[in-house]
C-alpha positions as CSV (number, residue, x, y, z in Angstrom):
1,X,0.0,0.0,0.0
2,X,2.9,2.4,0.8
3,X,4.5,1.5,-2.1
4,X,1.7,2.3,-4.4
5,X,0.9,5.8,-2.3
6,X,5.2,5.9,-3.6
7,X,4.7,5.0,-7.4
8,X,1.8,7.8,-7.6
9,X,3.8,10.2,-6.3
10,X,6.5,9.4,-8.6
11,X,4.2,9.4,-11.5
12,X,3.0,12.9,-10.3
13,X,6.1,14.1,-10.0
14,X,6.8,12.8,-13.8
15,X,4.0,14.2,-15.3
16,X,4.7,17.8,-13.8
17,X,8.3,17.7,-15.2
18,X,7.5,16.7,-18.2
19,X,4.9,19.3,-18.6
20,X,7.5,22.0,-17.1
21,X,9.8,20.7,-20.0
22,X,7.6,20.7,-22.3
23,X,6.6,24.8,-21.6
24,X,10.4,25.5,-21.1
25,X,10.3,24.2,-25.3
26,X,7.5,26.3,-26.4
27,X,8.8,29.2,-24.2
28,X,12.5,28.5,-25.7
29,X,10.5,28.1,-29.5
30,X,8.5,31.8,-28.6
31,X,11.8,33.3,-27.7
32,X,13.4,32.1,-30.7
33,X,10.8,33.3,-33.3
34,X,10.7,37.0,-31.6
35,X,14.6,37.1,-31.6
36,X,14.3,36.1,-35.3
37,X,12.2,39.1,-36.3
38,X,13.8,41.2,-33.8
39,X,17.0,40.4,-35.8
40,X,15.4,41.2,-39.0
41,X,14.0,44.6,-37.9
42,X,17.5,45.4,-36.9
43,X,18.7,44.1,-40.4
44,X,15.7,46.0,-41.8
45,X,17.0,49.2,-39.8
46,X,20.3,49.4,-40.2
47,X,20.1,48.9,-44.0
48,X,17.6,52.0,-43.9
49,X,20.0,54.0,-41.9
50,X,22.8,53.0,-44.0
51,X,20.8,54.1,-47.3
52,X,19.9,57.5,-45.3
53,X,23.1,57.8,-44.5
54,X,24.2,56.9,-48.0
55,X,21.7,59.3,-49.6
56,X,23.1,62.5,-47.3
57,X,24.8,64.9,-50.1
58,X,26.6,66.6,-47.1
59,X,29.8,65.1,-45.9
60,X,29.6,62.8,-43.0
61,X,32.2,61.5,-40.8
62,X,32.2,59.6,-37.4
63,X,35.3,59.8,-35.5
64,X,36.8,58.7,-31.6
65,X,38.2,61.2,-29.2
66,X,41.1,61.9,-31.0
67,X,39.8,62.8,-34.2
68,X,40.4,59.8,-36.0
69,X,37.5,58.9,-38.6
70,X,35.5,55.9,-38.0
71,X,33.3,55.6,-40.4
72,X,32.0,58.4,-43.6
73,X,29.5,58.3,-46.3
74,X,29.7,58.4,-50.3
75,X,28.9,62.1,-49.7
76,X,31.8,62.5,-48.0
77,X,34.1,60.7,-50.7
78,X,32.6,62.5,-53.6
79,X,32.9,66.1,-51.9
80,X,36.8,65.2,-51.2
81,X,38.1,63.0,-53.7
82,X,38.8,60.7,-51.7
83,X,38.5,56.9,-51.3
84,X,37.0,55.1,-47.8
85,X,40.6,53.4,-47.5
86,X,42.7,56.2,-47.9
87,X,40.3,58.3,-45.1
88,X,39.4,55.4,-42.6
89,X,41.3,55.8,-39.2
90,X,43.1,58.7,-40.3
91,X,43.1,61.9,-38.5
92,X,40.2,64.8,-40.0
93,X,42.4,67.2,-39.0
94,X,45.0,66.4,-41.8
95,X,41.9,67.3,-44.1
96,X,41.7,71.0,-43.2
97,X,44.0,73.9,-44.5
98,X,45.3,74.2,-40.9
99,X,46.4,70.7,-40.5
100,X,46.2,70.8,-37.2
101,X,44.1,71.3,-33.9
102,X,41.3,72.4,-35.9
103,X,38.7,70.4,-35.9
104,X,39.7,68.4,-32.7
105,X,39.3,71.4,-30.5
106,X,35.8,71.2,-32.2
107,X,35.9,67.6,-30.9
108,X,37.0,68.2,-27.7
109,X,34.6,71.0,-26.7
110,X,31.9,68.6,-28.1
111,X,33.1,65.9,-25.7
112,X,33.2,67.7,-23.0
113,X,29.6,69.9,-23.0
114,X,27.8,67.5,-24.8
115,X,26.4,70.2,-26.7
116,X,25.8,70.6,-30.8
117,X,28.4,72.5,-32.0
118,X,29.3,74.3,-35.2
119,X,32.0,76.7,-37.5
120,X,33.3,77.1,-40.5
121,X,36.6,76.1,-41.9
122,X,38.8,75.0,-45.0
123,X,39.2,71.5,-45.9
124,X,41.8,70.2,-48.7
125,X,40.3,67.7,-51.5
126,X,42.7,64.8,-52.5
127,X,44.0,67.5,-55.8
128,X,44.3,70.3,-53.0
129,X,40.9,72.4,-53.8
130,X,40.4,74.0,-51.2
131,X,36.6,73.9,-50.2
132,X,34.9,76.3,-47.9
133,X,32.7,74.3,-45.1
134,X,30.4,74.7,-42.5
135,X,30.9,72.0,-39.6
136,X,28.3,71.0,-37.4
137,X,29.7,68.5,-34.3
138,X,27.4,66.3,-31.7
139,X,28.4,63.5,-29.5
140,X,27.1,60.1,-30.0
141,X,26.2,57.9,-26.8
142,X,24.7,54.6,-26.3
143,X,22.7,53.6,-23.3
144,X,24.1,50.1,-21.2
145,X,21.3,49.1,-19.5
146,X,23.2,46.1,-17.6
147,X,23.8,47.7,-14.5
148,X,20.3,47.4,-12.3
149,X,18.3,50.1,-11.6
150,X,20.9,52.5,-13.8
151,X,21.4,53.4,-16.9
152,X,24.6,54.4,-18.2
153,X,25.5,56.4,-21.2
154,X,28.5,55.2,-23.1
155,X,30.1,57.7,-25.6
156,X,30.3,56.1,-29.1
157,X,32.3,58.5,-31.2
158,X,31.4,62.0,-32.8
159,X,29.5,63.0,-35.9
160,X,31.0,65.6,-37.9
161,X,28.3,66.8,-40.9
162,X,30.3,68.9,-43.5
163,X,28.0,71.1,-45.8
164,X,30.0,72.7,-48.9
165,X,28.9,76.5,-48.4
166,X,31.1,77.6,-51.4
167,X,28.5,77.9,-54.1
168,X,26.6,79.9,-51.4
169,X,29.6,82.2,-50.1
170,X,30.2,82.6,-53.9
171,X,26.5,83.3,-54.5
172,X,26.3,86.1,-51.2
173,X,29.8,87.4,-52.4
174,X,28.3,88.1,-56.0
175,X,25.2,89.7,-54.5
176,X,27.3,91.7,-52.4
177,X,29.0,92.6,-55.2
178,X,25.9,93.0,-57.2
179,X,24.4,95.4,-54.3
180,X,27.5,97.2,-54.5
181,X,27.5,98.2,-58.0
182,X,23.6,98.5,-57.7
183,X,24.1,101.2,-55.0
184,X,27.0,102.7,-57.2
185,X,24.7,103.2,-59.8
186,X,21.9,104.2,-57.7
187,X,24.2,107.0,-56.4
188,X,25.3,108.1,-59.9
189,X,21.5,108.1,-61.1
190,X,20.4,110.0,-57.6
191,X,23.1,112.5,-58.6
192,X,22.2,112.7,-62.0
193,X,18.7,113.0,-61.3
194,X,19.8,115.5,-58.4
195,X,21.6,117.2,-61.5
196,X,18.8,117.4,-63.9
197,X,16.4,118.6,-61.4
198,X,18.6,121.7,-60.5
199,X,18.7,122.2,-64.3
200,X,15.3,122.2,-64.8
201,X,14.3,124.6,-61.6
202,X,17.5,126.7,-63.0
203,X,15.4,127.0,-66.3
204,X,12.0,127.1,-64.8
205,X,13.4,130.0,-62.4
206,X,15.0,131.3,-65.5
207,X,11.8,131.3,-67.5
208,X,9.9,132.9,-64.4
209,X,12.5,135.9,-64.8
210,X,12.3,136.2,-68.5
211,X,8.3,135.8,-68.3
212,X,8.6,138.4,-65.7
213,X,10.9,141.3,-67.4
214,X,9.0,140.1,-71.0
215,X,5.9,141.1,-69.0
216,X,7.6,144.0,-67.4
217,X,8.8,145.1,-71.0
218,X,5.7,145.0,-72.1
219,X,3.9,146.9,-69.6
220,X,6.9,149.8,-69.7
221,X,6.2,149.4,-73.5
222,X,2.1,149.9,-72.9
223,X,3.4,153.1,-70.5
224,X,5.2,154.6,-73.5
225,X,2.9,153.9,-76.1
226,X,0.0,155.6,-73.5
227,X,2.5,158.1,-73.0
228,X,3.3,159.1,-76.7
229,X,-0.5,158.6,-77.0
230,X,-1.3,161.2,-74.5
231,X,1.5,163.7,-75.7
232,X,0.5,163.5,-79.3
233,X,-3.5,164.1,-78.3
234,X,-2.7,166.8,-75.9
235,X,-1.0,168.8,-78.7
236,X,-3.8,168.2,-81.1
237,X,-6.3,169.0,-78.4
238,X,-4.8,172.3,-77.4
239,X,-4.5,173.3,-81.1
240,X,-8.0,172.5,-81.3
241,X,-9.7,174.1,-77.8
242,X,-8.2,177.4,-79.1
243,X,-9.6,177.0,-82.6
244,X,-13.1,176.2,-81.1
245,X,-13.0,178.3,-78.1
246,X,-13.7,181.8,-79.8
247,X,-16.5,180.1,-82.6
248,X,-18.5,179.1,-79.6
249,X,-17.9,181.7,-77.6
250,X,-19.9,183.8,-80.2
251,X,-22.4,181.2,-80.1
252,X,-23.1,180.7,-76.7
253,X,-23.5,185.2,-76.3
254,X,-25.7,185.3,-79.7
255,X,-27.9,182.4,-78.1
256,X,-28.3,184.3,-75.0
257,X,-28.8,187.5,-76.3
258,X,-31.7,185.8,-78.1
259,X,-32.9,184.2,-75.2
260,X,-33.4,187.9,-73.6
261,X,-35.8,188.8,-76.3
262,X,-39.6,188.4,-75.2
263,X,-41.2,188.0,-79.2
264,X,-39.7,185.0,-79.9
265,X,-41.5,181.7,-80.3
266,X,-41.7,179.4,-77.9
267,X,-40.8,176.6,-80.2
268,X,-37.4,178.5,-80.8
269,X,-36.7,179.4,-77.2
270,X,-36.4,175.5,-76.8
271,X,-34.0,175.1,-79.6
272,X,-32.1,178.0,-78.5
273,X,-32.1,176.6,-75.0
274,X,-30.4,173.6,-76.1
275,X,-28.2,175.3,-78.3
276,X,-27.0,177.0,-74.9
277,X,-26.8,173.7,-73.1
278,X,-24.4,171.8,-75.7
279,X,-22.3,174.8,-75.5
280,X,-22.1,174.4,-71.9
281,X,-20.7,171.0,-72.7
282,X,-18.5,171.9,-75.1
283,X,-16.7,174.9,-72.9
284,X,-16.6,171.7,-70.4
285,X,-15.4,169.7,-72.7
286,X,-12.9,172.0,-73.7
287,X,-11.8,172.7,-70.5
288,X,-10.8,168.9,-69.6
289,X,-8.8,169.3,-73.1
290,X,-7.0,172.3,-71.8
291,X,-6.4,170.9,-68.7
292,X,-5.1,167.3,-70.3
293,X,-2.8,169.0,-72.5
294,X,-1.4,171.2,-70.3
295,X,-2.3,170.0,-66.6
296,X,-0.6,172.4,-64.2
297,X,1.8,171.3,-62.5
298,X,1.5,169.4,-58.6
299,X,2.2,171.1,-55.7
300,X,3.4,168.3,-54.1
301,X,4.1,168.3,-49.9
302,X,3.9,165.4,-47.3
303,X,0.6,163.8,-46.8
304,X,-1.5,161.3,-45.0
305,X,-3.4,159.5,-47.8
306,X,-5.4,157.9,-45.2
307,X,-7.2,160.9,-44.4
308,X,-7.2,162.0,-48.4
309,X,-9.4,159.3,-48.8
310,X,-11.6,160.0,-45.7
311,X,-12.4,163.5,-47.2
312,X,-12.6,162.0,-50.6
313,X,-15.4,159.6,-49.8
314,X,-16.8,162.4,-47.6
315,X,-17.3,164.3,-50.9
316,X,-18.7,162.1,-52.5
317,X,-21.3,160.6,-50.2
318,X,-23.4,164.2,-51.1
319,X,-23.1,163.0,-54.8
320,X,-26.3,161.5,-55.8
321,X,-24.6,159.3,-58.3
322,X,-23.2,157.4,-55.4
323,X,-26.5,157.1,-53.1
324,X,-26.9,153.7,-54.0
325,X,-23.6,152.3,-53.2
326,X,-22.1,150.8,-50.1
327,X,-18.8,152.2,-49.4
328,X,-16.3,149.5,-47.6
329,X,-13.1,151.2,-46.3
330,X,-10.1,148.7,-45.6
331,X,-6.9,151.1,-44.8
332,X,-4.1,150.2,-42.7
333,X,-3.3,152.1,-40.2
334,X,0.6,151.7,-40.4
335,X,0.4,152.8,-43.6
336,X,3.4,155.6,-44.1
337,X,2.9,158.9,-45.3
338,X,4.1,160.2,-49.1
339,X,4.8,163.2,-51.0
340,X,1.9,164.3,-53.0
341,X,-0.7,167.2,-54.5
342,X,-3.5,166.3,-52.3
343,X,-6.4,167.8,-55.0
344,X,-4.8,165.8,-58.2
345,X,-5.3,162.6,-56.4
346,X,-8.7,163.7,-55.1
347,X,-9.8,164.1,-58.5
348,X,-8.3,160.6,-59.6
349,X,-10.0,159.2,-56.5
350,X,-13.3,160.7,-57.3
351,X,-12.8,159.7,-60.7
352,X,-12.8,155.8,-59.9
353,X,-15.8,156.5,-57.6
354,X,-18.2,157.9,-60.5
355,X,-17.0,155.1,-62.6
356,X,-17.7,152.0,-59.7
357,X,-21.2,154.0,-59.8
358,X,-21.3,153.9,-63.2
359,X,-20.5,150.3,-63.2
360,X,-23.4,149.6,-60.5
361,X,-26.3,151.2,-61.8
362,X,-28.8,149.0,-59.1
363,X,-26.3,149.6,-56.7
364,X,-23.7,147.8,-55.0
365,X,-20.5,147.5,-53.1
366,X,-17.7,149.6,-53.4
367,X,-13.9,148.2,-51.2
368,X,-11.5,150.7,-51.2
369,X,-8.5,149.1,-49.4
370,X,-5.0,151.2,-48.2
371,X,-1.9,149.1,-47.2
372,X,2.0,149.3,-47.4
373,X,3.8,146.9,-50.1
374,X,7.3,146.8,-50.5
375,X,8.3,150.5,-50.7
376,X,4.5,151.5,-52.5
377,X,2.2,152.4,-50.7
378,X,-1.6,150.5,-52.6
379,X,-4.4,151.7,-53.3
380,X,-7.4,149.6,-54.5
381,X,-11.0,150.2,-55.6
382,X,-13.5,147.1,-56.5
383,X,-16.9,147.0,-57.1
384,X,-19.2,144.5,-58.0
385,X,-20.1,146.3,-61.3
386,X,-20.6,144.6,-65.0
387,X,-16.8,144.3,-66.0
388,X,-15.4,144.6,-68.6
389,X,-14.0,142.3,-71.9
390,X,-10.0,142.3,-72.4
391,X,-10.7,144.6,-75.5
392,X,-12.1,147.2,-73.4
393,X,-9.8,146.6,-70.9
394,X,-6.5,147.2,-73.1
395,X,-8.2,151.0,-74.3
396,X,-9.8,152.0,-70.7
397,X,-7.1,154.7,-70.1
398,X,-6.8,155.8,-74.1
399,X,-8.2,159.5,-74.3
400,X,-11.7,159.9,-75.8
401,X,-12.7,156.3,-74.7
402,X,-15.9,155.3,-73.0
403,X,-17.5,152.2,-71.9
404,X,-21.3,151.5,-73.2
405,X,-22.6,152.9,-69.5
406,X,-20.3,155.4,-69.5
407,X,-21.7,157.2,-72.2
408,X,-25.1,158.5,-70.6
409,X,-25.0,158.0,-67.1
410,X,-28.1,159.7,-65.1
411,X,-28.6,162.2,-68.0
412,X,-25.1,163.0,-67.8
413,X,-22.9,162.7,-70.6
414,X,-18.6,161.5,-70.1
415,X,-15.8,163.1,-72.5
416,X,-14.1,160.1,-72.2
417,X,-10.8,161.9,-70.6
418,X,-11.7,161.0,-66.3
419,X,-9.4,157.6,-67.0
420,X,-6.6,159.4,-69.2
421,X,-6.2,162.4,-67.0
422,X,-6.1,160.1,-63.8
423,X,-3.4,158.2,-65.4
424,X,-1.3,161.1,-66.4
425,X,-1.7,162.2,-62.7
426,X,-0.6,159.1,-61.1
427,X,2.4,158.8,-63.9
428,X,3.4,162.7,-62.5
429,X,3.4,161.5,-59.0
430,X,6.0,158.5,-60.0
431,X,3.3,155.7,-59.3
432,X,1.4,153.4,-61.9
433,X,-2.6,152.2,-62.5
434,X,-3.7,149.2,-63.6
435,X,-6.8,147.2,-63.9
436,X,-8.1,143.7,-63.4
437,X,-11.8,142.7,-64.4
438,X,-13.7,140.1,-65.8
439,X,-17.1,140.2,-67.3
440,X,-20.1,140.0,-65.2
441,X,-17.3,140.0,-62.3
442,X,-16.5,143.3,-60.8
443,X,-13.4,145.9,-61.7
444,X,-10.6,146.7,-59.5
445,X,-8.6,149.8,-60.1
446,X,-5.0,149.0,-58.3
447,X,-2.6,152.4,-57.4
448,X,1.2,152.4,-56.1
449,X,2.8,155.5,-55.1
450,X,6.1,155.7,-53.7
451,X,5.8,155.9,-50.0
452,X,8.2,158.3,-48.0
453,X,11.4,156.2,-46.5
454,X,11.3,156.5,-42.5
455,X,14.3,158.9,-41.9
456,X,12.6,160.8,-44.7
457,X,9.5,161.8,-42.5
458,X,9.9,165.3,-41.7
């Protein structure tokens, strides 16, 4: 009985090792199958990192410590020249221009930081081209995981990736170049430009002037002309006042002394009446020719023109050719005083005033302005009359000449000589008139006297 309790033990005991044998087979078969594909992964890895390495176009190299190379890719070969035998365990540094210490310093600081570092340096091909390249260094560890509950790093070499910056120093050089010249030229067209633009303001400036003095030439031109013009007529009408003077003096004392009689018709009184009335005119008329050819001569002494126009416009506010217009006074006080006859330019001044009124039969406004320019002292008259055409404009100071409202004004007839004689007075007194107007946009009448200099004030 013991001995069979003994056998089934035994048999027990021979069925759990065989079972424990037979797991330690499949387990050992498991094992063997994962190793094999492990095995092949690896294969399968490393022949992908040896074709990435392959396919790199920049020069690697892995060397130890002391610089000597372990290991370099076909970029590496075709960059230098070079074969793997004649470069394999030979020191990197006999590859740069320097020969020595170059890259191992490289190395070293590498090494020691563990950092990713990089330069640029000169390295020799196998027929002594020298080729410009940029290095960039790392370390290379491995892990040894043998030691429990530690892992240890174990340094494996350093990877030295060369990249030919030639073609690209070559390239920046030529754009520097390139720049340079660009900015060269840029300079030389800035100064040309520079050049042509002072020419051109030089000629524009240069036109201005000759526009100017043309226009100056031809106003000093218009003065003679006016000047000849008023010379010539004032001969012609003093010969002719005297020659008309005595015929109708007879005529005006005949008329009258028929006026006196009491038998005459009444029909003939009327004609006789207005026989007496032209005559009037003409002894007016004659009178303004007398005084145009022969004006007397202006008793000049310092004045305030200011106040010359306050009396003026005094005047003239009784005149009932002036009731409906608004008179606008603008005078500057600063402005200086000047030698002048004070009744010649009262006349002119008047004279401008009849003709604003003239201009403005329904009325209107009348600015006369007073101010210092320069060494003249201005004068200005505008009203907010008709205008006038550039035809007109040119003849407004010829002698005999009147504007289409002008010639009957409020029953009152013009000779035509207010504008001439007012010129002629102005021209005495070393000043100048001109006009400026435009149809259906007012007239302005501008003066310029000579003002008196400050140490010439009495």
């Amino acid at each position: 009985m013991i001995f069979r309790e003994k056998i089934q033990r035994y048999q027990k005991k021979a069925n759990t090792a065989e079972r424990k044998v037979k797991i330690l087979e499949s387990l050992i078969e498991e094992m063997s199958r994962e190793s094999y594909h492990v095995t092949q992964d690896l294969r399968k890895q490393k022949a992908f990192l040896e074709t990435v390495i392959s396919s790199v176009s920049d020069a690697l190299f892995v060397v130890d410590k002391r610089g000597s190379i372990k290991r370099i890719n076909i970029g590496a070969l075709n960059l230098l020249g070079y074969s793997e035998e004649d470069l394999i365990g030979r020191d990197i540094d006999l590859l740069t221009k320097e020969k020595e210490n170059c890259i191992g310093g490289l190395i070293n600081e590498v090494v020691n930081s563990s950092l990713v570092l990089a330069e640029e340096t000169i390295l020799l091909a196998k027929d002594q081209r020298e080729i410009e390249v940029g290095l960039s260094c790392a370390a290379m560890f491995s892990v040894n995981s043998e030691k429990k509950k530690m892992l240890e790093h174990v340094f494996e070499g350093v990877l030295i990736v060369a990249h030919d910056i030639g073609p690209n120093k070559k390239l920046i050089r030529d754009l520097e170049n390139t720049k340079t010249r660009l900015e060269k030229k840029a300079g030389e067209h800035q100064r040309a430009q520079e050049a042509t633009l002072n020419i051109l303001e030089d000629m524009v400036e240069t036109k201005n002037r000759l526009e100017q003095t043309l226009k100056e030439l031809e106003q000093k031109e218009a003065q003679l002309i006016q000047a000849e013009k008023l010379s010539g007529i004032g001969q012609m009408a003093a010969g002719i006042a005297h020659e008309i003077n005595n015929p109708l003096t007879c005529i005006m004392g005949f008329s009258q002394m028929m006026l006196l009689r009491e038998d005459i018709q009444e029909e003939l009184r009327e004609d006789l009446q207005s026989i007496q009335r032209e005559s009037k005119r003409c002894v007016a008329i004659i009178e303004s020719l007398l005084n145009f050819a022969r004006p007397k001569p202006a008793l000049k002494k310092e004045i305030d023109i200011v106040k010359v126009l306050d009396a003026t416009t005094k005047i003239t506010s009784y005149s009932a050719s002036l009731d409906k217009v608004e008179i606008i006074k603008e005078y500057d006080p600063s402005t200086p005083r000047l030698m002048a006859d004070e009744n010649r330019l009262q006349e002119v001044f008047m004279n401008l005033m009849l003709n604003a009124a003239m201009a403005m039969p329904e009325g209107g406004k009348l600015t006369i302005r007073c101010y210092q320019e320069d060494k003249n002292i201005v004068l200005s008259f505008s009203d907010e009359g008709i205008g006038m055409s550039e035809s007109i404009k040119d003849k407004i100071f010829d002698p005999f000449f009147t504007t289409s409202y002008e010639k009957e004004y409020k029953g009152q007839k013009g000779t035509g000589l207010g504008l001439s004689i007012s010129y002629a007075i102005i021209k005495e007194h070393g000043g100048d008139i001109t006009v400026e107007s435009k149809r259906n946009q007012g007239t302005t009448f501008y003066i310029r006297l000579p003002a008196i200099a400050s140490h010439e004030v009495s």
